[in-house]
C-alpha positions in Angstrom: -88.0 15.0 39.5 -86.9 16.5 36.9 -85.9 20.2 36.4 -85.7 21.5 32.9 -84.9 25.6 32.2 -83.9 27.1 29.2 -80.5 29.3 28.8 -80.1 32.1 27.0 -76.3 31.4 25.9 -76.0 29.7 22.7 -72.1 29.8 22.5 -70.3 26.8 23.4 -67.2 27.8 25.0 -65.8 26.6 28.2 -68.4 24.3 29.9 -71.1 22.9 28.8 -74.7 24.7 29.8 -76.8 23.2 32.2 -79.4 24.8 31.1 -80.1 26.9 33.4 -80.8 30.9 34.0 -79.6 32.3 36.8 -81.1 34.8 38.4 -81.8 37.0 41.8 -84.3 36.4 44.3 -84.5 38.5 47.6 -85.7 36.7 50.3 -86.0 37.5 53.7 -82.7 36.4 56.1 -85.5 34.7 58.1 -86.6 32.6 55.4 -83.0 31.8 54.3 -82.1 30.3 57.9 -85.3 28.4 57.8 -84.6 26.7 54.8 -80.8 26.5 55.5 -82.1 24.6 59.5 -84.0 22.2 56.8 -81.4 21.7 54.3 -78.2 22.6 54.9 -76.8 25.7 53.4 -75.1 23.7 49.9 -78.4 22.5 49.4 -81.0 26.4 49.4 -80.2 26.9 45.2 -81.9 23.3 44.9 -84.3 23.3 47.5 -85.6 27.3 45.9 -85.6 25.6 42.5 -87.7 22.3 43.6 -89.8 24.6 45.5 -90.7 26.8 42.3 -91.2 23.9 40.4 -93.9 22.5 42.8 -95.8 25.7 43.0 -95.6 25.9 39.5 -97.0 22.5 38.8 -99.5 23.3 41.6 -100.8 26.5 40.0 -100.7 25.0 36.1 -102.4 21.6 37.1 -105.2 24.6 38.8 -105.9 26.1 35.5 -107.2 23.0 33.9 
């Protein structure tokens, strides 16, 4: 799969992007320890990020 966001840095100092936005997302501690029981706790950032992606796709591939 293949994750693709868009930055809004255009200055190329230090490392290079990755493309990527960050942002904040409150979640329930709950929901954290769930995923964290599934995934580890290295691995929440990627599993939050494939999990957006899939509802995304889910919800786009609905409106057609």
């Amino acid at each position: 799969m293949e994750i693709v966001s868009v930055t809004d840095s255009h200055e190329m100092m230090g490392r290079p992007p990755l493309g990527m936005k960050p942002t904040t997302v409150r979640l329930p501690a709950e929901t954290i320890r769930r995923i964290e029981a599934l995934v580890g706790n290295r691995r929440i950032a990627v599993f939050i990020r494939e999990a957006v992606e899939n509802e995304l796709r889910r919800r786009e591939e609905s409106d057609t």
